[in-house]
N, C-alpha and C positions, 0 to 999 in steps of 0.2 A: 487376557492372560493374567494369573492370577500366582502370588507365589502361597508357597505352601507354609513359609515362614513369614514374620517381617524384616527375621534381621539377616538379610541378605550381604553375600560378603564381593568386594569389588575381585578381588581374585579368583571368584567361586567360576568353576567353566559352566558356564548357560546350559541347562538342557531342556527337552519338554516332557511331562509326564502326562498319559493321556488319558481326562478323566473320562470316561461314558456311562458311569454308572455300575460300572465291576469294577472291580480288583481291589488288594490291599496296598492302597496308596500311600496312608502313612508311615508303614514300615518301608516301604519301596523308598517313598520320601526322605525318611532318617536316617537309612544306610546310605543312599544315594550322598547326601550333606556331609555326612562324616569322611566319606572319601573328595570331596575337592567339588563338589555340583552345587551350582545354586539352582534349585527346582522350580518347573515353575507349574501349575497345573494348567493343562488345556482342556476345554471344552467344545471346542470346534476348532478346523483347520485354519480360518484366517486370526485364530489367538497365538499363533505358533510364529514366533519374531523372527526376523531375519539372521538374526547373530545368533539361535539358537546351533550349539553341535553338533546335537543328538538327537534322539525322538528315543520313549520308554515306552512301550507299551505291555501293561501288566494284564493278568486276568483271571478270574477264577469264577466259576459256576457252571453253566451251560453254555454250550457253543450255541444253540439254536436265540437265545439271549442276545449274546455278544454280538453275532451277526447283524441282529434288528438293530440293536444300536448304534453297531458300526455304521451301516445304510443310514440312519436317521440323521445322524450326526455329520457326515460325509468324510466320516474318517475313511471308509472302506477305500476309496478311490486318492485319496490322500498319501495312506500308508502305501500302497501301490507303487504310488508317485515319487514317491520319499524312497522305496528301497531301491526302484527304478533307475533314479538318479545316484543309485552306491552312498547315500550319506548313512552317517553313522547311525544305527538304528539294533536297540535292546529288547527282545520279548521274552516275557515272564511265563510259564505255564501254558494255559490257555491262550498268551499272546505268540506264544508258538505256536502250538495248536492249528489256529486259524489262519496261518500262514499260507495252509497246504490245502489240496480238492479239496476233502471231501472229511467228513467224521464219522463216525458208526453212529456216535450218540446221538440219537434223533432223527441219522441220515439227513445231516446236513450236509449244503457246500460251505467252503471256509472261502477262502482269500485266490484262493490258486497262484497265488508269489509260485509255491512252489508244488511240483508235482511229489504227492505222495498221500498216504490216506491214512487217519487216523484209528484206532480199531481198542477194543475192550480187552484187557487184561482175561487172559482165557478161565474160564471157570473151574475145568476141570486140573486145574492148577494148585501147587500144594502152598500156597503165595496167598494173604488176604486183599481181596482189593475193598478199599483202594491200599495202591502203596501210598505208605504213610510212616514219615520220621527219615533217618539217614542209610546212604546209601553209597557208595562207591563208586568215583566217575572216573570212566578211564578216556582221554583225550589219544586222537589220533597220533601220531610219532608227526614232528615240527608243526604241531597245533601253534595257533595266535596267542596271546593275553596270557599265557603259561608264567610270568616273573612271578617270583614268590611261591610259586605252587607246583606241586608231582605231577606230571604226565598221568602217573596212574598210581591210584591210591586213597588220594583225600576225600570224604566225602562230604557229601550236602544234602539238603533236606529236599524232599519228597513231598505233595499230597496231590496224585490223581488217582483215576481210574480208568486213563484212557493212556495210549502211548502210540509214538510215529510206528509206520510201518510202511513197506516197500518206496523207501526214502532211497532217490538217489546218492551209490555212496560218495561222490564229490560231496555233496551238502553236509556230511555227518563230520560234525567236530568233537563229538565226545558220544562213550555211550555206558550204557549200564544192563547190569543184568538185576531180572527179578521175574522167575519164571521163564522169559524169555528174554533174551538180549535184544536191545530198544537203543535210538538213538536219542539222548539224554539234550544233546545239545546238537545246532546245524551254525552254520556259517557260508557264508560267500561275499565276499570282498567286506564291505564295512558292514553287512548284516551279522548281526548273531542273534541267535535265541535259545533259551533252556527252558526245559523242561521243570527242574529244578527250581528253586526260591533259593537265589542269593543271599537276597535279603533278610532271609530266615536261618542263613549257614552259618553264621559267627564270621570269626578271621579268615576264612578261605571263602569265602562267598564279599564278603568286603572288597578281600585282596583281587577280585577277578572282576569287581566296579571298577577299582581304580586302575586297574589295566585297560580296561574298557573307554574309561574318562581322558587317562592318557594319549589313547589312541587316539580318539576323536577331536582331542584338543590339539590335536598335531595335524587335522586331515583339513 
């Protein structure tokens, strides 16, 4: 395991971010640090320490990608294990994504954590896809991680071109419209994951780490 800085702080809460070869790590990495994390990068499941809080898993590109490397690396059965066990556990975009059966893009299977299927931005829609830039999230009424932020209002940054659909509504912690209203974010017990990039929102994507950091430092 590997950190992402050298100057690591004794007060920083341990988390793991997980490398396979996607995602924007570094930005994940820098916002992650500025809110109270000392990062560390993983590249396989036995680099992930025992003191660790959290698990991040970020992503972006192709689900049928992701998958191979997830299998490769034996994160696939890991991550399972990890939300399995309710520890505190972050997905970024595509690490949402693949949380769920199945994807349109490519007609892959994802993860199957959780039932539901992910599907294309409709064409005949007056919406560019991909969505791209900010957007509007509106959280369930007594959503989690909500300090410092609106239930409904604030937005944060965007870039896909796929989005959840027929997601059980227990699972939906936030949602957005764009063409069609989409579950933006899910949750269950110490899981969460967005659709959205945090890491790309400024002060309201910050604010929603460090609720996330608090939490997990307390579980």
């Amino acid at each position: 395991m590997k950190s992402i800085h050298d100057n690591s702080r004794s007060a920083a809460i341990p988390v793991a971010l997980i490398d396979y070869g996607m995602g924007n790590l570094r930005s994940v990495a820098r916002a992650l640090e500025k809110c109270g994390a000392g990062v560390r990068l993983v590249s396989a499941p036995d680099e992930v320490e025992a003191g660790v809080r959290a698990l991040f898993f970020p992503g972006q590109g192709a689900i049928g990608d992701c998958m191979a490397r997830l299998k490769h690396t034996g994160f696939d059965s890991f991550i399972r294990g990890w939300i399995a066990a309710d520890r505190p556990f972050f997905g970024i975009c595509l690490g949402l994504q693949a949380l769920f059966d199945h994807s349109e893009e490519g007609d892959h299977a994802g993860l199957g954590i959780f039932s539901g299927r992910v599907r294309r931005f409709p064409a005949d829609r007056s919406v560019k896809v991909p969505h791209m830039g900010w957007n509007t999230v509106a959280f369930r009424p007594g959503a989690p991680l909500l300090d410092g932020l609106r239930a409904e209002g604030d937005s944060f940054y965007f870039v896909h071109s796929y989005h959840l659909a027929e997601v059980p509504s227990e699972l939906v912690w936030c949602e957005t419209d764009y063409g069609v209203r989409f579950a933006s974010g899910i949750r269950r017990g110490n899981c969460f994951a967005t659709q959205f990039h945090p890491e790309k929102s400024q002060s309201k994507g910050l604010q929603l780490y460090r609720n996330f950091l608090q939490m997990a430092s307390a579980c």
